[in-house]
C-alpha positions in Angstrom: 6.0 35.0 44.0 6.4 38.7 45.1 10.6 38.6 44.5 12.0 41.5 42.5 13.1 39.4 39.6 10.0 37.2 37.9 9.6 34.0 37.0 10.6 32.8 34.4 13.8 35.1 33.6 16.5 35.1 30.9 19.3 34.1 32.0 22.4 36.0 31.0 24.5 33.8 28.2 28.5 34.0 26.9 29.7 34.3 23.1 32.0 31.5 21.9 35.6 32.2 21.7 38.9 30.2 20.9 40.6 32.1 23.9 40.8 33.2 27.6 40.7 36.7 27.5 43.6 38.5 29.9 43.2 42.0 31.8 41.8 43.0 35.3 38.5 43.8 34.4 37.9 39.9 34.1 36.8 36.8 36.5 37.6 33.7 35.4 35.0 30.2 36.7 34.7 26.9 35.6 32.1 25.9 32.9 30.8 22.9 34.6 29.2 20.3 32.4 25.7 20.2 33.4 22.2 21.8 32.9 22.3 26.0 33.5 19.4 27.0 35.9 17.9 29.4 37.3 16.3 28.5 41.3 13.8 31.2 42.5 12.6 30.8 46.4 9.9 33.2 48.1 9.3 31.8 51.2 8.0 28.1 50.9 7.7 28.4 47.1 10.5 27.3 45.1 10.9 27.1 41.3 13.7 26.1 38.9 13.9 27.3 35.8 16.1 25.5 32.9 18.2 28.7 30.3 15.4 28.3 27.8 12.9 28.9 30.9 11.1 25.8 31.0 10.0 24.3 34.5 12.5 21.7 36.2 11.2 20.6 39.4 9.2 17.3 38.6 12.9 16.2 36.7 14.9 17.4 40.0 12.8 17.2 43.0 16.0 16.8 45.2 17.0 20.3 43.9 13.7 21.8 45.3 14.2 20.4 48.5 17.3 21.8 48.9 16.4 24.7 48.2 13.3 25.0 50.7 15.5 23.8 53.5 18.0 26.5 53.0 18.0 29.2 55.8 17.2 31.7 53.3 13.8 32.2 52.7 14.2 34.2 49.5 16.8 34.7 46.6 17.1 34.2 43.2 20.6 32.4 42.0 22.0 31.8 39.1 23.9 28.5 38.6 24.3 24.8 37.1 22.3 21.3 38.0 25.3 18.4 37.9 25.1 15.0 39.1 28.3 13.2 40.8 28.6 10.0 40.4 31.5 8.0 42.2 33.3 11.1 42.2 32.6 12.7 38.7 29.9 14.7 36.7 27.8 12.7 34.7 25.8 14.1 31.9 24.4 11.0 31.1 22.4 10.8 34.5 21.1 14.2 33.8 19.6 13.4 30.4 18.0 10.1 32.2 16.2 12.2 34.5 14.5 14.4 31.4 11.9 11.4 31.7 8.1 11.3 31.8 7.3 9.3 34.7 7.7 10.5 38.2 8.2 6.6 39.5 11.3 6.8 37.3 12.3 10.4 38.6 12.1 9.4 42.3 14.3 6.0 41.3 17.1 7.8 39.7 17.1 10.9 42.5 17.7 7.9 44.9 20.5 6.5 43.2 21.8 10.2 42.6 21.3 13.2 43.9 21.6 16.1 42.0 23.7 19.6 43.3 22.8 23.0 42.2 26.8 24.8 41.8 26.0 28.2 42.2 27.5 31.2 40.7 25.6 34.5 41.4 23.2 36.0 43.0 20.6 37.8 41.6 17.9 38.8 44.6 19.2 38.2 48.0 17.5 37.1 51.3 16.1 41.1 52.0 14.1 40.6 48.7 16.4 43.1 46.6 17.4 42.6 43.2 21.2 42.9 42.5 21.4 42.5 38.8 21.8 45.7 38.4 25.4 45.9 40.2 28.1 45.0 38.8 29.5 41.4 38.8 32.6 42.0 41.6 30.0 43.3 43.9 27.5 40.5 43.1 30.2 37.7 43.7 31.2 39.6 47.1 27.5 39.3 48.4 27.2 35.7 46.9 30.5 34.6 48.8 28.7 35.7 52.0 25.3 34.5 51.3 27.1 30.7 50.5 29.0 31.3 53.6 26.3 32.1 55.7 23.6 29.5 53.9 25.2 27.0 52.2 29.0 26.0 53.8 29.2 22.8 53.4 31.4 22.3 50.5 29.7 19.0 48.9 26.5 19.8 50.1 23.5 19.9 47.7 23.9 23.6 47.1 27.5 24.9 46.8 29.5 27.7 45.3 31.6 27.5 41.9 35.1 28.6 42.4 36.0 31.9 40.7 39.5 33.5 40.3 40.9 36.7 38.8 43.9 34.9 37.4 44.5 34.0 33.8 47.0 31.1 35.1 45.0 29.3 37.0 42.2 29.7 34.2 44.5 28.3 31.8 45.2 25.4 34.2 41.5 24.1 34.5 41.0 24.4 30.5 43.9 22.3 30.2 42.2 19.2 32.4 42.9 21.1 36.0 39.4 20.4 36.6 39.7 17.0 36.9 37.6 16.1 33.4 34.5 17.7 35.3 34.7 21.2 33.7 33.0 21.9 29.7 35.6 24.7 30.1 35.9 28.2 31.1 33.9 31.3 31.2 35.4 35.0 31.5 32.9 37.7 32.7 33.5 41.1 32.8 33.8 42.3 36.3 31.9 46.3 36.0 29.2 44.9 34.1 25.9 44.2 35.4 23.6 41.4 35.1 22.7 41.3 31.5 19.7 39.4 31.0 19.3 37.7 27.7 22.6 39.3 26.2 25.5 37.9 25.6 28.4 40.4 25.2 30.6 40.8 28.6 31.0 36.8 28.6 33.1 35.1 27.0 33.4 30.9 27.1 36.0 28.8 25.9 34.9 25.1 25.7 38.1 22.3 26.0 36.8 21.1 22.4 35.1 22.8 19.8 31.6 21.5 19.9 28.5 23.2 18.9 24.4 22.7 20.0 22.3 22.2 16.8 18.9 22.0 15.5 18.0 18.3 14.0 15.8 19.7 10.9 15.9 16.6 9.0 17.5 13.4 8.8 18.1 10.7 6.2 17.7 6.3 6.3 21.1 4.5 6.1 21.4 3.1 2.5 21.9 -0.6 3.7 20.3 -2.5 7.1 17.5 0.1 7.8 17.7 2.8 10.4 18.5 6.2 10.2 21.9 7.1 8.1 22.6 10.5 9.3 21.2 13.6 11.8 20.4 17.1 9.6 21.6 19.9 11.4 20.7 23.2 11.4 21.6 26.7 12.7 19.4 29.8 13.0 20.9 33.3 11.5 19.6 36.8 12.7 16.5 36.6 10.5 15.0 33.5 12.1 15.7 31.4 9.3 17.2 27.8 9.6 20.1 26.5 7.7 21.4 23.4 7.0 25.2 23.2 8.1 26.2 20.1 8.3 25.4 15.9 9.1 26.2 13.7 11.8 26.3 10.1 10.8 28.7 9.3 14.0 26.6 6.1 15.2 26.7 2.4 16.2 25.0 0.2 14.5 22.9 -0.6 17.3 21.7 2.9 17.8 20.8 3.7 14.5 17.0 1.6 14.8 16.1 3.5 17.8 17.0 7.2 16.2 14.0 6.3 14.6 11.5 6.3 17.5 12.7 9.8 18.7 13.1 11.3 15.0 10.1 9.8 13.4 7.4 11.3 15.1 8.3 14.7 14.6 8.7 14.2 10.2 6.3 16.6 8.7 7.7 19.7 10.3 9.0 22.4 7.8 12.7 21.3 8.3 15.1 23.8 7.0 13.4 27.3 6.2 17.1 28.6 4.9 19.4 27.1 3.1 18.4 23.3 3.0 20.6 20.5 2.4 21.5 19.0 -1.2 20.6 16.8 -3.6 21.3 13.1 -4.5 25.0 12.8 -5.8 26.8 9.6 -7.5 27.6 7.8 -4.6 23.8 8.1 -3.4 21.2 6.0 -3.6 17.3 6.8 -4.1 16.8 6.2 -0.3 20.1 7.6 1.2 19.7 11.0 -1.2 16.0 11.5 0.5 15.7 13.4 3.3 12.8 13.8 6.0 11.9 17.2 7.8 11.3 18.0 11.0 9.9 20.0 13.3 12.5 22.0 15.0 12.8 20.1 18.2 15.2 18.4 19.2 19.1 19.8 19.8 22.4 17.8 19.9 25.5 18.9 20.5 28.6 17.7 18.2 31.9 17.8 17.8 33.7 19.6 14.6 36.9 20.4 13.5 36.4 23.0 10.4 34.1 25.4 9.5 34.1 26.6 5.5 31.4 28.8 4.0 28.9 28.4 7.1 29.4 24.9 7.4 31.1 22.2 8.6 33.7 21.2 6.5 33.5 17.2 7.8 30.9 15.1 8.8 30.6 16.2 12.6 30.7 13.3 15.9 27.3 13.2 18.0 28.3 14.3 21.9 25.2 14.1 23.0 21.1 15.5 23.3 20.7 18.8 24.5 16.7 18.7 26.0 17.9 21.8 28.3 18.7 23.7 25.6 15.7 26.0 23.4 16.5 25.3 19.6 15.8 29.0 18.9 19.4 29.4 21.1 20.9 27.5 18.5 22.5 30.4 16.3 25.3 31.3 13.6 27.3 32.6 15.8 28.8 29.5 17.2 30.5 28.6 14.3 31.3 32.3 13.2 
């Protein structure tokens, strides 16, 4: 590709906060609860990118095709992959098509097609890079460049909403979105695109959730299975630390953890702190734990965080296969 921003490319990425910012200087759009991507077209080329850069066009083929019939023949957008099913998002059907076979792929995209939502432009249809202007310019050239391309509000490429008031913010983190937003995000309107960085975004999920690294995991005590997901988070240093469990599981799930845990025991598990030993209530199996290699990433549910960890036992939300377990840091739960 000969566009002005190369493939792959980091995408920016918000800090975690427990509140909307308020002020001018901020623009306020929905956090939609899907897979971030990045979609690059230079003339009949197209590539999709997911935030930890991986390839996604053998999962979301209709995606590509969207894209390459789009009059624009080249841009680079920044946005999020959801999939609507009778009417709402479901983040389930986009974990089924993280799959290996492409006979499964082309079954699910006929069922349901995916949407790219977009929400800025990075390179527009001249072949000039705008991430170096600042965000109210950007989302003035991206309203014409969805007017002009893509205006067909449920189309298979359409533009997020955005506002520059704090009330109607406040209204779609309080369920205004209609149970199809994972919150909010506030970016700073004179700020350039920052790629890789994180400061001059801000999000504010409608729960406090947070993506971890599986480094280890332990058997139940009684019935076989696996008791309880390790989880870790990375600090500055590139060291993993054990910050909590997950034990949040039916019955019926808990024998086929195993096939997606088991082949990755033998990995070097928590290189920080690393969880504890047996206690009273143990037994010899349940105290034992098995390392892994770093993975897989699921995101849970918490409450308290005390000391760098969570205070409780956390509830699984789900797998995270979009997201890179390096990305899984800290400062989430700082």
């Amino acid at each position: 590709m000969t566009l002005p921003i190369e493939y792959p490319y980091e995408p920016m990425e918000a800090e975690s906060a427990d509140e909307l910012p308020g002020g001018a200087e901020w623009q306020y759009e929905p956090k939609w609860d899907g897979f971030r991507c990045l979609a690059f077209r230079d003339g009949d080329r197209v590539r999709i990118q997911s935030k930890a850069g991986k390839p996604l066009e053998r999962y979301f083929p209709d995606v590509v095709e969207t894209l390459a019939g789009l009059g624009a023949r080249r841009f680079v957008l920044d946005g999020e992959i959801v999939i609507p099913v009778d009417g709402r998002l479901s983040f389930d059907e986009l974990l089924l098509r993280v799959h290996p076979a492409a006979s499964r792929v082309r079954t699910l995209v006929a069922a349901h097609r995916a949407r790219l939502v977009v929400f800025d432009l990075l390179a527009d249809e001249r072949g000039r890079s705008l991430a170096g202007l600042p965000l109210e310019e950007r989302r003035t050239r991206l309203e014409a460049f969805a007017a002009r391309y893509f205006p067909r509000g449920d189309g298979g490429v359409v533009l997020s909403e955005a506002t520059r008031r704090l009330a109607t913010a406040r209204r779609w983190l309080s369920g205004g979105g209609g149970g199809d937003l994972d919150g909010v995000v506030a970016k700073r309107l004179d700020l350039p695109y920052r790629s890789g960085e994180r400061d001059g975004m801000l999000k504010v999920k409608r729960q406090r959730t947070a993506d971890c690294v599986v480094g280890g995991f332990r058997y139940a005590s009684k019935g076989g299975g696996i008791g309880s997901l390790l989880l870790g988070l990375y600090d500055q240093a590139g060291q993993l630390h054990h910050v909590g469990f997950c034990s949040s599981f039916r019955a019926s799930e808990r024998t086929g953890l195993a096939a997606r845990l088991e082949p990755l025991r033998g990995g070097p598990g928590f290189t920080g702190r690393a969880p504890g030993g047996p206690s009273r209530w143990s037994t010899e199996r349940s105290a034992q734990w098995e390392p892994l290699a770093p993975k897989l990433v699921v995101e849970v549910g918490y409450d308290h965080v005390s000391g760098g960890r969570f205070r409780h036992g956390t509830r699984f939300l789900r797998w995270r296969p979009d997201k890179a377990p390096r990305r899984c840091t800290m400062e989430q739960i700082a």
